[in-house]
ROTORVEX-793076 format. One line per field, with one value per residue (C-alpha): residue number from 1; residue in three letters; x, y, z. Coordinates in Angstrom, 3 decimals, decimal comma. Layout:
N
resi: (NUM / ...)
resn: (Ala / ...)
c1: (X / ...)
c2: (Y / ...)
c3: (Z / ...)
This chain:
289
resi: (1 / 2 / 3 / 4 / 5 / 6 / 7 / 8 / 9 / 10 / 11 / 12 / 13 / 14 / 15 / 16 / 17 / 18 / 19 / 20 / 21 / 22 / 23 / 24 / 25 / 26 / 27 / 28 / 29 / 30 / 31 / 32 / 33 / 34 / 35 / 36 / 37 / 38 / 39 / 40 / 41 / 42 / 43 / 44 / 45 / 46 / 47 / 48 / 49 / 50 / 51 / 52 / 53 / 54 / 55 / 56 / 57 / 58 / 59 / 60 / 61 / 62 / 63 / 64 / 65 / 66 / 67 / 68 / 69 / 70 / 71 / 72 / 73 / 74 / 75 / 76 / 77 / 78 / 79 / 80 / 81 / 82 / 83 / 84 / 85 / 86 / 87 / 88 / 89 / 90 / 91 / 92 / 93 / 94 / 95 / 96 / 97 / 98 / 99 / 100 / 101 / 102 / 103 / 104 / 105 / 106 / 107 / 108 / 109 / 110 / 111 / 112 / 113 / 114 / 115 / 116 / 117 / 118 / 119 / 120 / 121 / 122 / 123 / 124 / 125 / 126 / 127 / 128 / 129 / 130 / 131 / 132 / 133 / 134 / 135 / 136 / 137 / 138 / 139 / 140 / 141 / 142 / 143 / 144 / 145 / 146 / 147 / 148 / 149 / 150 / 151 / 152 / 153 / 154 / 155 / 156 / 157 / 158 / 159 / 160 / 161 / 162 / 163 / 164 / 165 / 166 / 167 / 168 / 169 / 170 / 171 / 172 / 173 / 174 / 175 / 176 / 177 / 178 / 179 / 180 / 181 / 182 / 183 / 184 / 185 / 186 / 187 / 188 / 189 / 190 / 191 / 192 / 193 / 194 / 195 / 196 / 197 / 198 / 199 / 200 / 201 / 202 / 203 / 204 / 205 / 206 / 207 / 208 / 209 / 210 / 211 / 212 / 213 / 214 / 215 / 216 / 217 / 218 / 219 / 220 / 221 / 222 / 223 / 224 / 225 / 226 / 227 / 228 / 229 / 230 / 231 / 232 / 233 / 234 / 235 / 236 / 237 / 238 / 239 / 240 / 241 / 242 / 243 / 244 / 245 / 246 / 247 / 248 / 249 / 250 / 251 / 252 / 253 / 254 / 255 / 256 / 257 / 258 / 259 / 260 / 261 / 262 / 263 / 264 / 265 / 266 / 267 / 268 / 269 / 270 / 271 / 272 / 273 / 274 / 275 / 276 / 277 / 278 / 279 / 280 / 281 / 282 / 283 / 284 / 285 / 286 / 287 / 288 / 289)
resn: (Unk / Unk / Unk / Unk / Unk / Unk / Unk / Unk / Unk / Unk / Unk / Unk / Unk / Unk / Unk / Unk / Unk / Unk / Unk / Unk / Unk / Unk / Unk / Unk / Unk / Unk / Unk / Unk / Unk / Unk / Unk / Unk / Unk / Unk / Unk / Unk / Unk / Unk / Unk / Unk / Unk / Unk / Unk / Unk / Unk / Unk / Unk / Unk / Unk / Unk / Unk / Unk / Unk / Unk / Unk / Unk / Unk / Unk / Unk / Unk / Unk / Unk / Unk / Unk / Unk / Unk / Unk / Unk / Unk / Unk / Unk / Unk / Unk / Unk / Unk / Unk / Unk / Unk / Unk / Unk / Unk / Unk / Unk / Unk / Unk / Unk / Unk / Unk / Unk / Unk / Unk / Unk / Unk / Unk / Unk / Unk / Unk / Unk / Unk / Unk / Unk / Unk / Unk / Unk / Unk / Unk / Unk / Unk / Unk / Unk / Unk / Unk / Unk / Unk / Unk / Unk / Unk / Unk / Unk / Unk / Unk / Unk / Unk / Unk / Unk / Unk / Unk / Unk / Unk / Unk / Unk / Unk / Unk / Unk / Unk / Unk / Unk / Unk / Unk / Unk / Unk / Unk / Unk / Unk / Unk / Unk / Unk / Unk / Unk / Unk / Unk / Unk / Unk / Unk / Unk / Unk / Unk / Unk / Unk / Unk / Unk / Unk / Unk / Unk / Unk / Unk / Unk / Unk / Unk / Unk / Unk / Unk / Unk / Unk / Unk / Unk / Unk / Unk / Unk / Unk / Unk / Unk / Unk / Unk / Unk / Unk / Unk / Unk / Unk / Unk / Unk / Unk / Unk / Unk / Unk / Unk / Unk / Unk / Unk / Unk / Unk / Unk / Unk / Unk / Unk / Unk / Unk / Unk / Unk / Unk / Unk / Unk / Unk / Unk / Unk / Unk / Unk / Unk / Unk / Unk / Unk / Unk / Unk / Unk / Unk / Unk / Unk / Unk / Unk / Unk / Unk / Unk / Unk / Unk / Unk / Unk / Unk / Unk / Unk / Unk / Unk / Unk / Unk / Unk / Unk / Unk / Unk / Unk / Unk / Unk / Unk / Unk / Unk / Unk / Unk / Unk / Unk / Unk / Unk / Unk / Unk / Unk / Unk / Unk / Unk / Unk / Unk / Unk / Unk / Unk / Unk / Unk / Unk / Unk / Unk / Unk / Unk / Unk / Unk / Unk / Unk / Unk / Unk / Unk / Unk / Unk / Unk / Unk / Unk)
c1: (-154,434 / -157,373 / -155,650 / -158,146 / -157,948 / -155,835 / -156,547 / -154,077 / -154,612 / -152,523 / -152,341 / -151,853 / -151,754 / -151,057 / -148,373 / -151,144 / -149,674 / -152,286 / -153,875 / -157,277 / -156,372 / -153,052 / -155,232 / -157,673 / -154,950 / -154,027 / -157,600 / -157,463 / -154,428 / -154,557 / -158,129 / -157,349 / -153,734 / -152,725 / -156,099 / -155,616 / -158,935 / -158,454 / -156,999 / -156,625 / -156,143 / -155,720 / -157,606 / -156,434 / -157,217 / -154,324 / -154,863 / -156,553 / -154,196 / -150,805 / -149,632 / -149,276 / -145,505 / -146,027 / -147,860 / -145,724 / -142,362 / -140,424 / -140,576 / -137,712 / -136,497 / -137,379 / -136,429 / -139,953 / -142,170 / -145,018 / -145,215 / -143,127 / -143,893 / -144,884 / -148,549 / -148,642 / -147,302 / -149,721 / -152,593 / -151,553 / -151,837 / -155,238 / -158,728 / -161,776 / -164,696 / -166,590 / -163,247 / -162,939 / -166,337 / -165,623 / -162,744 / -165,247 / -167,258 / -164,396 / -163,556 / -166,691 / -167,075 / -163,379 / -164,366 / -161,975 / -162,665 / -162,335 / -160,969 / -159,117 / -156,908 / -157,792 / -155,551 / -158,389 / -161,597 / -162,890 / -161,940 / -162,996 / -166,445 / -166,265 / -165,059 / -167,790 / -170,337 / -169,260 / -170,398 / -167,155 / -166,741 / -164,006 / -161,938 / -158,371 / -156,953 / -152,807 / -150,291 / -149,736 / -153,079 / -154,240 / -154,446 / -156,675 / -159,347 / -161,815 / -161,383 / -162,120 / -165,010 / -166,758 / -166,017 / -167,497 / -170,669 / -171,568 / -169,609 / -171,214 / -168,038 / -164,762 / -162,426 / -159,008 / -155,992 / -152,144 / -150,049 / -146,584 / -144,697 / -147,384 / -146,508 / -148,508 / -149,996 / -151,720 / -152,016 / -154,438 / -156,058 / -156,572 / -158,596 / -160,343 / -162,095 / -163,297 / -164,774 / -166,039 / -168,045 / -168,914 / -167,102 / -164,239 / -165,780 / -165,570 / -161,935 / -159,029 / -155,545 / -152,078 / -148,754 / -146,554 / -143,131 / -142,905 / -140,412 / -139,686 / -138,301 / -137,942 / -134,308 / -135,362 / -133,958 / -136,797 / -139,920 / -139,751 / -142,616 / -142,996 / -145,016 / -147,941 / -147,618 / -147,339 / -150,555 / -152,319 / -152,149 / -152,897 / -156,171 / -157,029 / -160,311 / -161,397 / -160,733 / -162,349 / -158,978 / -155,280 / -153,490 / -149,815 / -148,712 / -145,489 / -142,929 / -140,281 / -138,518 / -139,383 / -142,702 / -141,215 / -141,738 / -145,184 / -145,636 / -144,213 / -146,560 / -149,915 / -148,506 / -148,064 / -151,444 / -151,922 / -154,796 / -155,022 / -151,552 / -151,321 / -148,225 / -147,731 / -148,034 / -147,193 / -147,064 / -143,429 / -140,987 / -138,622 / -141,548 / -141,149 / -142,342 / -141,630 / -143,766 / -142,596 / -139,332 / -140,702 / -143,750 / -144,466 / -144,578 / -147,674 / -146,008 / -144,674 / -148,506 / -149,796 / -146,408 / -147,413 / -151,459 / -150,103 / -148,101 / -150,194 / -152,888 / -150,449 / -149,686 / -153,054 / -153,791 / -150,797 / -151,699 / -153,209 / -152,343 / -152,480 / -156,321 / -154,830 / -151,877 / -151,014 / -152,777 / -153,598 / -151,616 / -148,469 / -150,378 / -148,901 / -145,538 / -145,372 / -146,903 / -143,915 / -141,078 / -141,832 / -138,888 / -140,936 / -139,413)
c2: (100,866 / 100,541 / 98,337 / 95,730 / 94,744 / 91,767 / 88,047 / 86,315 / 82,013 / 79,979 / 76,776 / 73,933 / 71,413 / 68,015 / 69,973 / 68,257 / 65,106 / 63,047 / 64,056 / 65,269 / 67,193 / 68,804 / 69,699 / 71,049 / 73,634 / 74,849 / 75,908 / 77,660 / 79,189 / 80,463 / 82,427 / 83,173 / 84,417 / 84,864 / 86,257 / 84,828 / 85,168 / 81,520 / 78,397 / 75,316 / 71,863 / 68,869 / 66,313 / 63,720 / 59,930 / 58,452 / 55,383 / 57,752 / 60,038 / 57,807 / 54,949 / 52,059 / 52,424 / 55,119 / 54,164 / 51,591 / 53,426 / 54,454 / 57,926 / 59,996 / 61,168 / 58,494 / 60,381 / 62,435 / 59,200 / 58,392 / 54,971 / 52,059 / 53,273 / 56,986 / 55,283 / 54,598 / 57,909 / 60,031 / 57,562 / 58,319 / 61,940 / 61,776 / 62,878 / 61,637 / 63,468 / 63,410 / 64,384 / 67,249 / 68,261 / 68,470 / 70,611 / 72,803 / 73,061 / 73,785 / 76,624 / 78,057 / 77,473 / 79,654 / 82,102 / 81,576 / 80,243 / 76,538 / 75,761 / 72,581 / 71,732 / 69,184 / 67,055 / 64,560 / 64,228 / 62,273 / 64,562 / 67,742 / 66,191 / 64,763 / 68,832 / 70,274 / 68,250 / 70,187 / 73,363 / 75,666 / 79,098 / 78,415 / 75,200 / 75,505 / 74,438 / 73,515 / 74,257 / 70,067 / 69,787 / 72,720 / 71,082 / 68,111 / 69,497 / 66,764 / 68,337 / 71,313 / 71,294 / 69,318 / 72,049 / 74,217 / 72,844 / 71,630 / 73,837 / 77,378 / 79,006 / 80,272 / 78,557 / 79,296 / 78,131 / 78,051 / 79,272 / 77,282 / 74,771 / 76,166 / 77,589 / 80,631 / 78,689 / 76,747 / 79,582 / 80,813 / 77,571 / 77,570 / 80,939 / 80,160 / 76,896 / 79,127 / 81,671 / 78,941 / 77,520 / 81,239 / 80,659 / 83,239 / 85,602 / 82,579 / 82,194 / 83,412 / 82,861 / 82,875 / 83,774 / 81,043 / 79,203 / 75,739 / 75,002 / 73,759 / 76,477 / 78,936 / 81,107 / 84,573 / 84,948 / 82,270 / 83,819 / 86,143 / 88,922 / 90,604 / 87,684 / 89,336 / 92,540 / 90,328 / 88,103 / 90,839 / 92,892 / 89,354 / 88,418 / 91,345 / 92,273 / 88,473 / 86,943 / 87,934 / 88,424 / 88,008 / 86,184 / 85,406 / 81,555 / 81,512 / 79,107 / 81,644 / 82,227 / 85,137 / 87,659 / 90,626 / 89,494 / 89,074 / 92,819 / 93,485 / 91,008 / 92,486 / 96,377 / 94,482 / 93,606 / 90,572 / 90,690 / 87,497 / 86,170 / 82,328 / 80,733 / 76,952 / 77,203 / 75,197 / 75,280 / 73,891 / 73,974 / 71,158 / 68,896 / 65,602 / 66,108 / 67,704 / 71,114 / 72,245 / 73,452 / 76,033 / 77,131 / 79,981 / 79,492 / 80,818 / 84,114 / 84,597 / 84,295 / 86,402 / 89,353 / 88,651 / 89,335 / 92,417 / 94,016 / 93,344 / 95,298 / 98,379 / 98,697 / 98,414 / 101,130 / 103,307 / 102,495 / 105,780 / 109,698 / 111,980 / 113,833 / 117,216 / 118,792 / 119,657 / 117,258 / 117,775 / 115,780 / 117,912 / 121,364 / 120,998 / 120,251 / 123,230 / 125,726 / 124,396 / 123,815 / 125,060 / 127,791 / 131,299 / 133,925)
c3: (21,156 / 23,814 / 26,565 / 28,043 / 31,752 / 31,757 / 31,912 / 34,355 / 33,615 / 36,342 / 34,678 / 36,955 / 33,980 / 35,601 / 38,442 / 40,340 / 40,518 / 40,266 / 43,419 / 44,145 / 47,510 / 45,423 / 42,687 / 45,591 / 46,864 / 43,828 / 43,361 / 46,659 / 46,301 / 42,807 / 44,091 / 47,213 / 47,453 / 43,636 / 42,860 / 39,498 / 36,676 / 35,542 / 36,796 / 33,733 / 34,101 / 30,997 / 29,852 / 27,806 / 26,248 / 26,134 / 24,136 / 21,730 / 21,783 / 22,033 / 19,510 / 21,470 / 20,623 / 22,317 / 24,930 / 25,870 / 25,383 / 28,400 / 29,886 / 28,051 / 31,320 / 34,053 / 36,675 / 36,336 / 35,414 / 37,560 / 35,813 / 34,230 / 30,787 / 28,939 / 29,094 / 32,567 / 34,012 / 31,724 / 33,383 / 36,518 / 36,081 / 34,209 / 35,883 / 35,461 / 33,602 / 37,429 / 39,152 / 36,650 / 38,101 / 41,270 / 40,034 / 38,653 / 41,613 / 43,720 / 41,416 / 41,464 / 45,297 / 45,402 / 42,700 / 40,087 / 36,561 / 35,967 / 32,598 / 30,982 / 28,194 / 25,691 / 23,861 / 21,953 / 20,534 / 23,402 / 25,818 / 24,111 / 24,593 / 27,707 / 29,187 / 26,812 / 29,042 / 31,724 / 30,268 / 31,166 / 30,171 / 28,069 / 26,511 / 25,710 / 22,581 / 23,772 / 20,498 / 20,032 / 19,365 / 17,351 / 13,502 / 14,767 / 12,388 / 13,841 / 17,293 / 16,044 / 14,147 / 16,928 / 19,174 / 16,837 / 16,491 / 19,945 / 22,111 / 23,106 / 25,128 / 24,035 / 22,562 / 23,287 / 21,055 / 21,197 / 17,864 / 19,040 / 16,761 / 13,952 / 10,450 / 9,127 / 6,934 / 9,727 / 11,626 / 8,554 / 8,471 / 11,715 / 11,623 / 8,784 / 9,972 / 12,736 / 10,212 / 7,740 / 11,370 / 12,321 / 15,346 / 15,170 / 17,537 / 20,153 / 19,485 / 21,250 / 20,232 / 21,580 / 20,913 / 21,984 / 21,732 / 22,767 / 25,117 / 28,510 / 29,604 / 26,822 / 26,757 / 26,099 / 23,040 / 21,440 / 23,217 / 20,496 / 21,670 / 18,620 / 17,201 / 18,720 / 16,610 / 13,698 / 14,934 / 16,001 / 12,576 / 11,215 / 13,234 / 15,631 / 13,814 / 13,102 / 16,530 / 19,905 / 21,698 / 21,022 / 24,211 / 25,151 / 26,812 / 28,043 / 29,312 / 30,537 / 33,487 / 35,923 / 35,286 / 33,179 / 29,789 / 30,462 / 31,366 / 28,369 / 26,348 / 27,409 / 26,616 / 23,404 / 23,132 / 24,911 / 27,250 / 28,685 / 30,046 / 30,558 / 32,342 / 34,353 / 38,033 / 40,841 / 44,297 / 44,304 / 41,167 / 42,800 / 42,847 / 40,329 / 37,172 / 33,827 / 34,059 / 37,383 / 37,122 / 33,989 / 36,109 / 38,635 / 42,640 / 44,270 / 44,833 / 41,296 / 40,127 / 42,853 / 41,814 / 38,147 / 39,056 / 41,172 / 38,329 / 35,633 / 37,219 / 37,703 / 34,079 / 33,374 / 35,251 / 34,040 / 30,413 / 30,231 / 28,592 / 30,664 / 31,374 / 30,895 / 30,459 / 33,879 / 36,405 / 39,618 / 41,385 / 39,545 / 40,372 / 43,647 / 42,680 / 40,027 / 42,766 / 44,563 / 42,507 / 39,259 / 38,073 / 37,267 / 35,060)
């Protein structure tokens, strides 16, 4: 296997909070201290998105509802297509790459007006075929989709609507069980051997989102073949809401960033049999007969 240099995506989601000057900071800090590649945000319609039974419905936990109903607190969390470009140009400004998450039609083309390098496809909405196509056909970056809560057989569809568009060397897919958090025992890693001997040769690159606790199974999903590592960040897991408490802190990016680099690094054989840096040791220590 030739190991890629990894992809580290902090996604913020809506950790924001609704806020401009939260989302701001975790723009900064994500470039600045975490040094991460990518930071992603959401976008989503709600009344196109929701049924109005929906919509209406109470939060199912109230305790993290920014709103008297489900429709209200998403609202509250939602950006505008103009706010989303300032995101953009606070990303660039920073030097990190500004990506989003889109849940709807509408908002797949609102974020394609912004021209970013890459859209992200999340696992809930990865068979809305409309979605897709358009993305296909007016979009010019990468697209970048989820694989949790999805059967093989719409894991194959999913591919093949790519290839049918042409599009498949745009696409970038990840492993991914959906779950807030996930118990170790269901973030079942060897799905990317089995996605990877699947889709390796028909996809640009093979990915890994996870909604785990700590930073060690990631390490173990890019020497599986993962190159670009995606997991939720925020700058503080006690905060209200329903992402937080499965995301990273600032420092568990920036350790994840660190180590990720490391093993990239190590991922090597050796250049010769003896190298130099062990010449010295076996002039030293080496037993002679």
């Amino acid at each position: 296997m030739t190991y890629q240099k990894p992809i580290l995506i902090a996604e913020a989601g809506c950790n924001h909070m609704g806020q401009m000057e939260i989302a701001k900071e975790l723009i900064t800090v994500a470039a600045t201290f975490c040094k991460a590649d990518v930071i992603k945000f959401q976008k989503r319609s709600n009344r196109e998105l929701l049924t109005p039974e929906q919509y209406n419905a109470p939060h199912p936990n109230p305790a993290n509802s920014y709103g008297a109903t489900y429709g209200e607190h998403r609202e509250f969390l939602e950006f505008s297509v103009d706010q989303h470009a300032q995101l953009k140009q606070w990303c660039e400004e920073a030097g990190i790459v500004y990506s989003t998450s889109v849940w709807d039609l509408t908002s797949a083309k609102e974020i394609a007006s912004l021209n970013p390098q890459l859209i992200k496809i999340p696992s809930a909405c990865n068979n809305h075929t409309k979605m897709l196509d358009w993305l296909c056909e007016h979009f010019e970056g990468e697209i970048h989709l989820s694989f949790g809560m999805t059967t093989h057989d719409e894991e194959e569809a999913i591919v093949q609507l790519f290839e049918r568009h042409q599009r498949n060397q745009d696409l970038v897919i990840y492993s991914c069980t959906s779950g807030y958090p996930v118990p170790f025992e269901d973030v079942a890693l060897l799905e990317i051997n089995r996605i990877r001997e699947a889709y390796e040769s028909r996809v640009k690159k093979i990915g890994f989102s996870g909604h785990h606790l700590g930073i060690a199974v990631d390490i173990a999903a890019y020497t599986l073949g993962a190159s670009i590592v995606e997991r939720h960040y925020t700058l503080d897991r006690t905060w209200k809401g329903t992402d937080h408490a499965a995301s990273l802190e600032p420092d568990g990016i920036r350790k994840l960033k660190r180590d990720l680099e490391s093993v990239y690094k190590a991922l090597t054989y050796k250049t010769q049999e003896i190298l130099p840096i062990e010449q010295v040791q076996r002039d030293k220590l080496k037993f002679r007969n």
